[in-house]
C-alpha positions as CSV (number, residue, x, y, z in Angstrom):
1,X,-107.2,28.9,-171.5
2,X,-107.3,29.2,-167.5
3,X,-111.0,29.8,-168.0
4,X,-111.1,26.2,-169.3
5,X,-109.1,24.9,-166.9
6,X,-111.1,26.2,-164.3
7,X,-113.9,24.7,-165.4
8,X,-112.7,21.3,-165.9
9,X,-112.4,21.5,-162.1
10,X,-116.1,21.6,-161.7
11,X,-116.8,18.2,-162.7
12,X,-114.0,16.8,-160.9
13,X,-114.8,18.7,-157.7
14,X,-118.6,17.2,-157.9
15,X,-117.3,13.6,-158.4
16,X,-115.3,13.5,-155.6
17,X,-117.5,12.7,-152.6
18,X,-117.6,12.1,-148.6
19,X,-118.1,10.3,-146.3
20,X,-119.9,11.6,-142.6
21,X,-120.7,15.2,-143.7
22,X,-124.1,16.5,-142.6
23,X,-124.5,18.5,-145.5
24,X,-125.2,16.2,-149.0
25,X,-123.9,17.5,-152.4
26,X,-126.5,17.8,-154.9
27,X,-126.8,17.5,-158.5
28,X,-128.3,20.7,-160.5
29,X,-131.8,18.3,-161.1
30,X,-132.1,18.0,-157.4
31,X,-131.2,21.7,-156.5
32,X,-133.7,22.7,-158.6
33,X,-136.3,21.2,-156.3
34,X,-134.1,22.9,-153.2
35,X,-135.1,26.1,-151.5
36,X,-131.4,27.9,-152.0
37,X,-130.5,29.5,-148.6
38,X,-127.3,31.4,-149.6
39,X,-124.3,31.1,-151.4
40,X,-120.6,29.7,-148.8
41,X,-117.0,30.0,-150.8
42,X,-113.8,28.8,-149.2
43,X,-110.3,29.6,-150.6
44,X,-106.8,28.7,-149.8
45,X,-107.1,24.7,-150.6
46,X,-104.2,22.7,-151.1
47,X,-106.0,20.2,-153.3
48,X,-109.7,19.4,-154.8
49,X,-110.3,17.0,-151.9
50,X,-109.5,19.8,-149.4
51,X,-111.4,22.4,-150.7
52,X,-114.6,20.0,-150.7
53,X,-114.5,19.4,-147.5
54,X,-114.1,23.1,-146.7
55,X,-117.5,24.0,-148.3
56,X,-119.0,20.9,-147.3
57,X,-118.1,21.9,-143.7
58,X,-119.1,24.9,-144.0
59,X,-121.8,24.3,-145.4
60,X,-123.1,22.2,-142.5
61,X,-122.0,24.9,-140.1
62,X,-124.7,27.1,-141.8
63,X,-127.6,24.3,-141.0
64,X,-127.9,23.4,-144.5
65,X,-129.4,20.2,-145.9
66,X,-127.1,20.3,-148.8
67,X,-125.2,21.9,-151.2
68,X,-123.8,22.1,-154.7
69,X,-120.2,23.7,-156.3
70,X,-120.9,26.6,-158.8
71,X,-117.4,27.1,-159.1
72,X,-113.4,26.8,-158.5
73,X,-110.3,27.2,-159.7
74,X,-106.8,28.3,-158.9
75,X,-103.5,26.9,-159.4
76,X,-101.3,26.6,-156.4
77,X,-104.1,27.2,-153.9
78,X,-107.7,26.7,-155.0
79,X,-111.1,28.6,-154.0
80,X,-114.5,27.8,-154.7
81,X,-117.9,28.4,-154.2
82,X,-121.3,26.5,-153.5
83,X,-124.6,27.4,-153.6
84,X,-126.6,25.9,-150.1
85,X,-130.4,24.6,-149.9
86,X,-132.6,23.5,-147.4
C-alpha cells in the first residue's frame, strides 16, 4: 500500500511546474533524446512543491539543461530523486 502511495506522487510531482528555474523538467520521450549526466536526490520536504524546487535547484547548480523525477515518497517529510541531462 505505501508503495502505491508513493508512486501516486510521481505524477503529481511532474505536474507541478515552475517558473524561473534554469533547469527544465522533462518528460520520459524527451529524456530519451538527453545525454543523462547523473542522478541529484533531495530529502527532508515539507510539501510536493518544496521538494521540486529542491531538485530543480539543485539540479541547475550541477549545470544541467534539465531534469526528470524518478521518484519520491514519504509521509511527513518527503525525498526524491531526478535523473539530470544535458
Amino acid at each position: 500500500m505505501k508503495n502505491i502511495k508513493n508512486f501516486a506522487l510521481i505524477p503529481l510531482l511532474i505536474a507541478t511546474s515552475f517558473a524561473s528555474v534554469a533547469a527544465d523538467q522533462v518528460s520520459s520521450q524527451s529524456a530519451a533524446d538527453a545525454q543523462k549526466i547523473g542522478v541529484v536526490s533531495a530529502s527532508g520536504a515539507s510539501s510536493l512543491s518544496a521538494l521540486e524546487a529542491e531538485l530543480a535547484s539543485k539540479a541547475e547548480a550541477t549545470g544541467a539543461n534539465s531534469y526528470r523525477i524518478i521518484s519520491a515518497g514519504g509521509q511527513n517529510k518527503l525525498y526524491g530523486t531526478a535523473e539530470i541531462f544535458n
